[in-house]
N, C-alpha and C positions, 0 to 999 in steps of 0.2 A: 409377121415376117421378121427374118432376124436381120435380115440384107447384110449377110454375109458374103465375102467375094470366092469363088469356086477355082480354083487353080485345073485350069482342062487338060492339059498335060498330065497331073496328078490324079484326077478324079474318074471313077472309071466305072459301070454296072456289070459285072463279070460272077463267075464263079468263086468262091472263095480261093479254089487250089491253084487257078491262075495268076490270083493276084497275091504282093506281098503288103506285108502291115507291119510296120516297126519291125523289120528284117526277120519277119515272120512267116510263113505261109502253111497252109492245112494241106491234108493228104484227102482223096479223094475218095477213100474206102468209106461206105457206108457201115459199113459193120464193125469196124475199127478207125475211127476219126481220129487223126493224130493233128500236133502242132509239130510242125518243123523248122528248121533255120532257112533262110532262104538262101539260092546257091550263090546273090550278090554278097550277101554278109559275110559267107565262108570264104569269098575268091581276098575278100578284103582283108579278114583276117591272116589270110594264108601271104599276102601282102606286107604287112604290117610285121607278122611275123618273119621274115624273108629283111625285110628293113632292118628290125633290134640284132638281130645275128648275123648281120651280113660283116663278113672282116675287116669290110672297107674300111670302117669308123676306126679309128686307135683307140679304144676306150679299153678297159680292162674289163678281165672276166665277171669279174664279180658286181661291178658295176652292172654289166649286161644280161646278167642272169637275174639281177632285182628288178630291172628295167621290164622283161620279159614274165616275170612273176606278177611285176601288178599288173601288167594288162591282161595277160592272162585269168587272173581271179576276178577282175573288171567283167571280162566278156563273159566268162562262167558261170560270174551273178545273174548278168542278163539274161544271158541266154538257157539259165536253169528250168526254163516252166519246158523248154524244147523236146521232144523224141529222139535223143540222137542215139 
């Protein structure tokens, strides 16, 4: 026994395509099994993105457009094994 402690909130016996994994989740076809992003990861991204371009800040363009680049190639890396 490892006597590891089980976070129950976290921990679940489900279908693969209901659940998410490292903002992950499978599609449900049998005949074409896919990996996809999960819809929490994209709402966050689309967040995050909405934050670095929002006008509010006085930062300069250029600044905000680097700003936006690396995270963007950040999550791109990530999320490259994806279906999208």
């Amino acid at each position: 026994k490892l006597k590891l402690k089980v976070n129950r909130e976290k921990s679940a016996v489900d279908r693969p395509w209901r659940r998410k994994f490292l903002g992950f989740t499978f599609s449900w076809e049998k005949k074409n099994p896919r990996i996809k992003i999960a819809k929490l990861s994209l709402d966050r991204v689309k967040t995050k993105i909405k934050a670095i371009t929002s006008r509010s800040k006085p930062i300069p363009i250029e600044l905000r457009i680097k700003e936006l680049n690396q995270y963007l190639t950040g999550w791109c890396g990530y999320y490259a094994l994806a279906d999208t």
